[in-house]
Structure formats: C-alpha cells, structure tokens
C-alpha positions in Angstrom: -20.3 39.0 -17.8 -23.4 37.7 -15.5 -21.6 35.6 -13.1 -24.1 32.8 -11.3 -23.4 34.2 -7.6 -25.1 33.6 -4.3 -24.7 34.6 -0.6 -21.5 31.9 1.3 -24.7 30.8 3.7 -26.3 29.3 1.1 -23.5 26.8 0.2 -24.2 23.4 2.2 -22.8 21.7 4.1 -20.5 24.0 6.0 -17.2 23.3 6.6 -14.3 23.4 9.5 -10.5 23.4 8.4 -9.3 25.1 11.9 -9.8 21.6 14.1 -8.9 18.0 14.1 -11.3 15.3 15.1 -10.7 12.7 17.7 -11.5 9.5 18.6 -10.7 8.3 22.2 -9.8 4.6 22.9 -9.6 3.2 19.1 -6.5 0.8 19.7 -6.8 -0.9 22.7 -3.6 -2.4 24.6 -3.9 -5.8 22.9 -4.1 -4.6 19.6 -1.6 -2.6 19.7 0.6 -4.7 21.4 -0.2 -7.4 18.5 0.4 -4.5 16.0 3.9 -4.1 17.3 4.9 -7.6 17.1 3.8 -8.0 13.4 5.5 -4.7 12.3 9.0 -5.9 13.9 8.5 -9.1 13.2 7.8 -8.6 9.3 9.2 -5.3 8.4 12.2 -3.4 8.6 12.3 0.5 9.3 14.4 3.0 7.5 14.9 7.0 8.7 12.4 9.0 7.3 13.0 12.1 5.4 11.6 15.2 4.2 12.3 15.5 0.5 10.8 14.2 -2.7 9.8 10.8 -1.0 8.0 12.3 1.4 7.0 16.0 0.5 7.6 16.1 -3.3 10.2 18.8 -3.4 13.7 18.4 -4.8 16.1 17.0 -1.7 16.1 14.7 0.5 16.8 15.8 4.1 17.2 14.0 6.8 18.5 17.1 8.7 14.7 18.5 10.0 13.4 15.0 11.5 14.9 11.9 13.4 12.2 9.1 12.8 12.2 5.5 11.9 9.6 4.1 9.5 8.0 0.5 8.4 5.8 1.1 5.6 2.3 -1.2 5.8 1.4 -1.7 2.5 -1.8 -3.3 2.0 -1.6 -6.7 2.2 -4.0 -9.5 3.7 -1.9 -9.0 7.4 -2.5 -5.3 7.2 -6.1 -5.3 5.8 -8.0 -5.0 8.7 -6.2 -1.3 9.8 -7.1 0.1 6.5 -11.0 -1.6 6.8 -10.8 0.6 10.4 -9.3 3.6 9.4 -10.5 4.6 6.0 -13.6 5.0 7.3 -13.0 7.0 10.2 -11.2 9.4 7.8 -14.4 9.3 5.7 -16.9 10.0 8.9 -14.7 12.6 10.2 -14.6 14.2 6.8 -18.2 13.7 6.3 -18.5 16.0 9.9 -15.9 18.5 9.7 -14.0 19.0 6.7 -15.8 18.5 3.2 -13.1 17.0 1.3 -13.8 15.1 -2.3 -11.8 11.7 -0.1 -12.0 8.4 -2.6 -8.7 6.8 -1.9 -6.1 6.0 0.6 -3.1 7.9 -1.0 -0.2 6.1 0.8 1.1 2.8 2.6 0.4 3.3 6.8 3.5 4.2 8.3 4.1 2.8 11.7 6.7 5.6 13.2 9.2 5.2 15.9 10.4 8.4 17.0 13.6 7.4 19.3 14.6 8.2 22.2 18.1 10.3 22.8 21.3 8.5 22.2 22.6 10.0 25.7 21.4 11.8 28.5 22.9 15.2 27.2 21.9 14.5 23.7 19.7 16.4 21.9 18.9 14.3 18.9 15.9 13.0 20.5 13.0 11.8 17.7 11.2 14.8 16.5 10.2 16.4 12.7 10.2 20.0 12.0 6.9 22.5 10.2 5.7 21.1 7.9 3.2 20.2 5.8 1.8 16.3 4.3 1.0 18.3 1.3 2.9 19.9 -1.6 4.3 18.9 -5.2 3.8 15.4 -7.1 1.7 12.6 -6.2 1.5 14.0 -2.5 -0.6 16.8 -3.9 -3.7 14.4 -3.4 -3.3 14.1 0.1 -6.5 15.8 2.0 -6.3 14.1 5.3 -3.8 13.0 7.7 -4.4 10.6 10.3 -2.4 10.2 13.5 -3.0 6.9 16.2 -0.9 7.3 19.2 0.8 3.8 20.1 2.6 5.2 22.5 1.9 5.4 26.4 2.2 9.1 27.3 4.1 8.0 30.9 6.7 6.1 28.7 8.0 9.1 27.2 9.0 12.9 28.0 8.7 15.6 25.2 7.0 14.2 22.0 4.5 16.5 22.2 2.4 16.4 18.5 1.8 20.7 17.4 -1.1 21.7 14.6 -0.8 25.4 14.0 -4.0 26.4 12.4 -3.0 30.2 12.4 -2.5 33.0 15.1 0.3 33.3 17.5 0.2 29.9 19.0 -0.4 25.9 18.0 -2.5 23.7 19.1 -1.1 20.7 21.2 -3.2 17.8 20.0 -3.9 14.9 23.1 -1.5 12.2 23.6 -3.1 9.3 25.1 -2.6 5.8 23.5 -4.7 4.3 21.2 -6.4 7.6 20.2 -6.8 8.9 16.7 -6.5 12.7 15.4 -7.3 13.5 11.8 -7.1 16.8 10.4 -5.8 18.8 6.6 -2.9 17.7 5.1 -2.2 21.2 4.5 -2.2 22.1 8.2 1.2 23.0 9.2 2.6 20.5 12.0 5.1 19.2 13.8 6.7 16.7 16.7 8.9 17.9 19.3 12.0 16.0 20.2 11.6 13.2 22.4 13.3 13.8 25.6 13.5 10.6 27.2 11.4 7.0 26.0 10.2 6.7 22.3 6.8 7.9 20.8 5.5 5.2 18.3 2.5 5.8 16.2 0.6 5.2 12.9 0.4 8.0 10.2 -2.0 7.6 7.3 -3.2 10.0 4.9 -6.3 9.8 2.6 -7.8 12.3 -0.3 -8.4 12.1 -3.7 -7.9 14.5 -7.2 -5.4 17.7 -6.4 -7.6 20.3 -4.9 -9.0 22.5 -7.6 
C-alpha cells in the first residue's frame, strides 16, 4: 500500500499548541464596571461544577472547585461581548493554533471565584486540573478564553496555572481587562483565593470533534 507521504515541513501553516495568546488592555474599567452591573442586575449565579454539565463525564462534583457562575447567553444585552470575542478567538487561532473554529460552543460564563468564609478558612474560590475538553457536546470545544475582571491588588492567591508539559506550569498574567486564549485540551487550573475574589469571563469556541 503506496501511502501519499511528505516531509512535516511541508505542511502549512505551522502550528503552536504549547502557548496562550494575550491581549493587554481589552476591557477597560468602565466596561467592565458596566459588565458587572448588568450581570448582577439580570442574572443569578449558581456553584459551578465539574461533572457532566461541565466536563461531560458521569458525576457531578462540586468537591474539586468553589466558583459561582451567571451564564450569558446570547441575547441582544450580551451581543456585543460575543461580536468582541469571537473574533479574537478566530485571530488568535488564525496565528497560533490551527484549529477548524466555526462556532461559539457555549453561553459566556461570568465567574466569581469567592473569597474565604473566615480568616482560617481554606475554602477560598479555586478549581482543580483539569481540562474544558472531554465527552459529549464539550468534545467540540478547541479554544478557551479567559478575561480577567478582577484587579490583581484586590485579591491574594487566584493565581490562573496552564501546564503544557514538563515539570512545571505556566502562570498566565493577571492584570484586569486582559484576555488569554489557549487549547481546550490544555490541562489548567485556579488556585484558591486567599483573600478578595477573582471575577472573570470564560468562553470557549471550536467546531466538529477533533478528528
């Protein structure tokens, strides 16, 4: 059997899985000031979970994360973040990462990770390893987005891990109104909050199951 090979170089264009991109200074203060108001004004938040709402498999465990979510469906209110971040998920693909990306896969979470319930408490906001990929309909999640709300003086600990392989993760910037965007398959997490809450959007884009 003749198989139609040819050398990796001659595949274009190349691609980078082991980074994130980043976008400085997306959200200013107003805007996300205006963004907060409309999500507690209009929506009510629920403790996330990692389970088959989230990661497709067959529990539901609220044991590995202490979050609250509002989901942003698309609506008119909410249709100008998804006019400004689907296509910084497509420009940033389109640079680094090569994906087949046609659809925005879920509704924008807006994520409160909360503060400890006491100054010896160690249940501050945080969510275990993991990955924003797996069984089911999350199986067409490519991208993940992250837009820190959050001003890094207003909280201790928090601190946003990708781990793209060897011995140590990456610790991603923190600065408000700044976007990351990297694989949904990239193993990730959020340390506890120490003192303060982190707040920040979480969107994920893609397309058919990779194949």
């Amino acid at each position: 059997m003749n198989l139609p090979l040819k050398p990796y170089n001659d595949f274009a264009p190349t691609s980078n899985w082991n980074t994130y991109a980043y976008y400085k200074n997306v959200f200013n203060d107003q805007m996300i000031n205006d963004l907060t108001q409309m999500v507690e004004s209009n929506y009510k938040f629920e403790k996330g979970r990692t389970g088959v709402k989230e990661l497709g498999t067959d529990t539901n465990d609220y044991s590995t994360n202490n979050r609250d979510i509002a989901y942003l469906n698309p609506e008119p209110h909410t249709k100008g973040l998804y006019d400004l971040l689907f296509p910084m998920a497509i420009e940033a693909n389109e640079k680094y990462f090569h994906f087949d990306i046609d659809i925005v896969t879920d509704p924008i979470h807006y994520v409160i990770y909360p503060e400890p319930t006491g100054p010896q408490s160690n249940d501050g906001g945080h969510l275990d390893w993991h990955m924003d990929t797996g069984a089911h309909g999350v199986n067409k999640r490519k991208l993940a987005m992250t837009v820190q709300l959050s001003d890094p003086k207003d909280y201790d600990g928090g601190d946003f891990e990708i781990w793209f392989g060897g011995q140590q993760s990456t610790i991603v910037p923190r600065e408000k109104g700044d976007v990351i965007i990297f694989p949904a398959f990239c193993m990730h997490r959020v340390r506890p909050t120490t003192r303060g809450e982190r707040r920040c959007l979480v969107f994920w884009t893609g397309g058919r199951p990779f194949r």
